[in-house]
N, C-alpha and C positions, 0 to 999 in steps of 0.2 A: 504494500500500500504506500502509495505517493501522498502529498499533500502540495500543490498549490497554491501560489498567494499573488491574485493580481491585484496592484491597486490603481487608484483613480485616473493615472496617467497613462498608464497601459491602455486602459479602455476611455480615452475621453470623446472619441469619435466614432464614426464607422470602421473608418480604415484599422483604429487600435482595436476594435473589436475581430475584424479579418485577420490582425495579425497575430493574435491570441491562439487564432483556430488555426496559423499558420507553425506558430510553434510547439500547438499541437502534433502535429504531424511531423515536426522535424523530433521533438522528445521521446513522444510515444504518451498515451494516453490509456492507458492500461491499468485497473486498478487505482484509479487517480483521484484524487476529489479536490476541487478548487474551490477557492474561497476568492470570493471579488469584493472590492469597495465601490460605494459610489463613482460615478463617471465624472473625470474631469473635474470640478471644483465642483458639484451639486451641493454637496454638505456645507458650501458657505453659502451657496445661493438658498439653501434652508435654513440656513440660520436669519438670513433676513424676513424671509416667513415668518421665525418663528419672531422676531424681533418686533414683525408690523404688526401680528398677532396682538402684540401688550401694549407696545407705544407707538403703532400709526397704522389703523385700522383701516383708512382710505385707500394704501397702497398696496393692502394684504393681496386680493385678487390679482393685482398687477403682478410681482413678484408669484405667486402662484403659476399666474398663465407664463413668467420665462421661464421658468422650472419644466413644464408641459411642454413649451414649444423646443427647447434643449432637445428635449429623447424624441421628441417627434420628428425632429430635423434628422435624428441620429434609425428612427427605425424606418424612414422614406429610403435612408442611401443603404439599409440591409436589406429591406424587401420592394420586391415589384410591385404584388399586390396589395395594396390598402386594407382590403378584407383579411388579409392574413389574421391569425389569432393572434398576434402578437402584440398591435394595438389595442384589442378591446381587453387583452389584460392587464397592460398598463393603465388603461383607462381606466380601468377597475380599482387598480391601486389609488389613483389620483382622487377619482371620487372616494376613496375610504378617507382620504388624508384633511379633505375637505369635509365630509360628514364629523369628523374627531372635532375641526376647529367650531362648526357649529355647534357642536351638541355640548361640549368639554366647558364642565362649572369651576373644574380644579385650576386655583389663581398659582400653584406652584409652578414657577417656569423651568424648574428642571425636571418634573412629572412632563411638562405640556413639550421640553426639548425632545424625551427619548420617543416621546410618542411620533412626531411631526420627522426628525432625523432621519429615523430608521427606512425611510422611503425612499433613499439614493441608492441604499443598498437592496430593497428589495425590487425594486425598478431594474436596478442595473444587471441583477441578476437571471431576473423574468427573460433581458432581450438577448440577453448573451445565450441563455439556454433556447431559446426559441430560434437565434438562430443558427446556433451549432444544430441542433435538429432537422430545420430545413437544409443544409448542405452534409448532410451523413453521418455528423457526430452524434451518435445516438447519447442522450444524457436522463438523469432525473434531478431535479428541480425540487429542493428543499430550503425548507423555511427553518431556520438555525434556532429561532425563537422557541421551536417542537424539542430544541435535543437541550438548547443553554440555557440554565437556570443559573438563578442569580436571588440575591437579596435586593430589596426593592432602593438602593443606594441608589437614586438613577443619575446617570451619566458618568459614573464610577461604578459599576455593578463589580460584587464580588460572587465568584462560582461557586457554587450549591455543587463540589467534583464529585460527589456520592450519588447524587439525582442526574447528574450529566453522564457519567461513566454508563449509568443505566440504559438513559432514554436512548444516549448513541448504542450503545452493544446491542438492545434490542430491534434497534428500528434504522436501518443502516444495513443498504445493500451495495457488500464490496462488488459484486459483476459487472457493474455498468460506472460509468463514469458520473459524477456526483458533483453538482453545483450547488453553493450556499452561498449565505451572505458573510461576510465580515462586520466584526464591531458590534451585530446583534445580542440579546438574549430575552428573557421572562421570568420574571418575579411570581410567587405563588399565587396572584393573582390573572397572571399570562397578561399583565400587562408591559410591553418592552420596554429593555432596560438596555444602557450602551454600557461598553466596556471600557471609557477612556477616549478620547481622542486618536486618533491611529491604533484604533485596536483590531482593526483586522488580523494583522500583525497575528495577535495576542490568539485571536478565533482558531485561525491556521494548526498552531501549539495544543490547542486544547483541544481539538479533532484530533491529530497526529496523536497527542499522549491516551484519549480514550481508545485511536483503532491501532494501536501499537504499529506506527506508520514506520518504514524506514527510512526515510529523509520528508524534509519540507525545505522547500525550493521558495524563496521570495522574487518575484521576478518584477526587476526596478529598470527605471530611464537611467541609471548609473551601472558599471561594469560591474560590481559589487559594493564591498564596504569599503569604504575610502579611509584614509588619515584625517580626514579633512573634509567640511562640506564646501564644493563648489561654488558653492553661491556666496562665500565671503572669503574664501581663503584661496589664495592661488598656491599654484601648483602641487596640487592633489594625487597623492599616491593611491594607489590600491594594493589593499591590504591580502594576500592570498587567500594564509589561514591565520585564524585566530582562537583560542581555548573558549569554553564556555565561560570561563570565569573572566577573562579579558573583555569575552563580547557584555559579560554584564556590566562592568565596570564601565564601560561607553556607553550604554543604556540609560544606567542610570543617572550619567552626567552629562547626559542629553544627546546622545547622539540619534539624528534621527533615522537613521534607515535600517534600527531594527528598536522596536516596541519594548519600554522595560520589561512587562508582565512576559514578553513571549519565552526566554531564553529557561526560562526555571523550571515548567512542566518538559519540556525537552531536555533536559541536563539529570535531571529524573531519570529518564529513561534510556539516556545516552543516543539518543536522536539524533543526529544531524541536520545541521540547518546552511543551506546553501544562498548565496545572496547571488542572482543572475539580472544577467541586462537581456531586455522582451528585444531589442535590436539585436542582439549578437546572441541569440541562445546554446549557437556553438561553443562560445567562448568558457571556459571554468569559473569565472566569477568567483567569489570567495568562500571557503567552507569554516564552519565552525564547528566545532567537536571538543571531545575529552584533549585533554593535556595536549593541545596544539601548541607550538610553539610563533610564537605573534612572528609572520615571517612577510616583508621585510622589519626587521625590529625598530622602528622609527618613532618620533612623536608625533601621539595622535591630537589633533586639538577640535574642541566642541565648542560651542558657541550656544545658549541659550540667548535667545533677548526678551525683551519686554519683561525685566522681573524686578524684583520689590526690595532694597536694601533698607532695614528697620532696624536701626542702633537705640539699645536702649542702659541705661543708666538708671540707680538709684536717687531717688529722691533727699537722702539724707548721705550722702557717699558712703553707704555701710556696704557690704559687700556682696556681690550678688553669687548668692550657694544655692545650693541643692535645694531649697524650700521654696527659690524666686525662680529659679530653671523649671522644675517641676509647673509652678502659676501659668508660665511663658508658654510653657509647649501644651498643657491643657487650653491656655486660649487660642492656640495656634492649629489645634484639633477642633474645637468648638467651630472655628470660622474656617473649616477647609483649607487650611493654609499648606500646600505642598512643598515642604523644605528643603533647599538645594544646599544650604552651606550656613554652618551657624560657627562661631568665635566668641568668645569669650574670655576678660581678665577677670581683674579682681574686682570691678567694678561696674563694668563694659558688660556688654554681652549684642553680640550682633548675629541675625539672621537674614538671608535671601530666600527669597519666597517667590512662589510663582500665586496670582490673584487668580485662579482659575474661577473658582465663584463671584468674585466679583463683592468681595465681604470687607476689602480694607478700612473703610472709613468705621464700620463698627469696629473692628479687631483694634484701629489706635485711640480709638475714645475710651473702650475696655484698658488699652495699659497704658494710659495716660492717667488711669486713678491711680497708679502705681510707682511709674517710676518718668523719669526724662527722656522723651522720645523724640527722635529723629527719623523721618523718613525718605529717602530717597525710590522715587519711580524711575519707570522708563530706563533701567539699568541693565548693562549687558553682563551676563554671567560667562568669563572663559576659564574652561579647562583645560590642562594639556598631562594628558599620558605620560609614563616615558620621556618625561623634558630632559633637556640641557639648557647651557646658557645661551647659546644661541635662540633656541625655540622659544626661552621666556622676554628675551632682549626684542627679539623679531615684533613680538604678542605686546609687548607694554609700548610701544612708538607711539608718538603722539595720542597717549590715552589720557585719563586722570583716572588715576589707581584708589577706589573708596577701601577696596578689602583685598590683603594679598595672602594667602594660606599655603604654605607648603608641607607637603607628608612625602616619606620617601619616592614615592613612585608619580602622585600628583601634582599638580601646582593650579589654585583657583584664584581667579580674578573679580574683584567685582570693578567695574569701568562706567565711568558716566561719557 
């Protein structure tokens, strides 16, 4: 058993969809099951749905109908026939998504996100299987929502692996090739639930560890897993292989072309996880496994932006211990605060945060009863693997350095 993982860029047209079924046929499709994301950017063009939904209700239908007309443009250049089924089960979906914003009394916006989201992935899935069916790839077409369960956390759902292990072993046919979504799942109530931002990723792992997969293949617009993202750093290596314990340690320091959550249930099992480029599928791309040796051995550097630097200080210079640490990080849990790098002296103590909720202005009125706060937004958090002097000297150039952390192996920045 294979596993699968296209996301949004692979498929954001027709063509990426052709090309999906093209490296079908060059990999082999045999025992396979894919996991796709939303096409193209739809999950931002849904977030502004859901955004008109609360604060500009005038524009909700507009936003709506480019959402609609996106995969309409996209299932015109797959099928000849307009009557094809493949439109009126889109449509299908589109009228659910609309019947939700009608009927839906719940004022919680992150109940009313996982609800509305989840339609990029299940869109994206419907056309991809409909038309791998119409040119010979015979498939079946599963709703993730049926096998992931989750606790009702939504838009951070954690896995129910005891009810999932289940639903997949029982209901999960390896003969044919098998499509789902990514980032899905359902809470005891079968109301869906996301798994994180880019958690398709994460979906791919936890299929693979329920059908005792022997590799999962992520397949990206990049050759593999890079030293470096592209998009801010020049001259970008590619990384061959990497251990699992290396690929977590970029995971969790933001690297983004592989999902924190994904690397754990595979390392579990000693899974293999391959990072390929959907252009060059011939190509080896990058592999991660047991005790790999990080080969070329270079520094890798991450880049988080948009996050939160909150210096805080005693109110009377007394020292801040164990009883005010403890305060800090229970309010930092209350308000969803996702912590990338905390510091700490005798009187100091400073955290980077990412605002995924959107909770800051409560979280500094709560510790402003407390002690002296400072806030800096809009800050970029850099990492770097594996540094030297070079790598940190290159990294600090024309920065202003608010927080600088070194551990043997790391070095974190915070930069305004």
């Amino acid at each position: 058993m294979q596993v699968f993982k296209f996301g949004g860029a692979s498929i954001k047209d027709a063509n990426g969809v052709k090309n999906v079924a093209s490296v079908l046929h060059k990999v082999g499709y045999k025992n396979t099951l894919i996991v796709a994301s939303a096409m193209g950017k739809t999950t931002n063009a849904l977030e502004v749905v859901i955004n008109n939904y609360f604060n500009n209700k005038k524009e909700l239908q507009s936003s709506i109908q480019d959402v609609k007309k996106y995969h309409n443009a996209i299932l015109l250049d797959l099928f000849d026939d307009e009557n094809h089924a493949s439109f009126k089960k889109v449509a299908t979906l589109f009228d659910e998504l609309s019947s939700f914003l009608d009927i839906n009394k719940s004022p919680d916006y992150n109940f009313v996100y996982d609800q509305i989201i989840g339609y990029g992935e299940l869109v994206s899935t419907v056309i991809i299987s409909e038309y791998f069916n119409n040119i010979g790839i015979k498939n079946n077409w599963i709703d993730a929502r049926e096998h992931i369960k989750t606790d009702n956390y939504y838009r951070r759902g954690n896995v129910n692996w005891e009810e999932t292990q289940t639903l997949i072993t029982n209901n999960f046919n390896k003969s044919i090739l098998n499509i789902t979504q990514g980032f899905l799942g359902s809470d005891a109530n079968n109301f869906t639930t996301t798994l994180g931002r880019e958690g398709s990723d994460y979906t791919a792992a936890i299929y693979a560890y329920c059908l005792n997969a022997d590799s999962v293949t992520i397949w990206k617009d990049v050759p593999g897993v890079l030293n470096a993202d592209p998009r801010y750093f020049e001259n970008a290596q590619l990384l061959n292989k990497i251990s699992y314990r290396e690929a977590i340690e970029l995971a969790f320091y933001g690297a983004s072309v592989i999902h924190p959550k994904t690397l754990q249930p595979l390392q579990q099992k000693e899974i293999p996880l391959y990072v390929k480029s959907f252009l060059q599928p011939d190509e080896p791309g990058t592999m991660v496994g047991k005790d790999l040796i990080l080969e070329p051995n270079i520094p890798c550097f991450i880049v988080k932006k948009n996050q939160v630097l909150i210096s805080l200080s005693s109110l009377d210079f007394s020292y801040i211990v164990e009883e005010n640490i403890s305060d800090i990080f229970n309010k930092l849990h209350t308000y969803k605060m996702k912590v990338d790098v905390i510091q700490n002296s005798a009187i100091s103590f400073s955290v980077c945060v990412d605002n995924i909720y959107n909770n800051l202005e409560k979280l500094l009125l709560d510790l402003k009863a407390k002690f002296k706060v400072t806030c800096h937004e809009n800050v970029s958090l850099y990492t770097i693997r594996h540094y030297n002097k070079n790598a940190i000297s290159q990294l600090e150039k024309g920065k202003t350095i608010l927080l600088k952390q070194l551990t043997e192996g790391t070095v974190q920045m915070v930069t305004k």
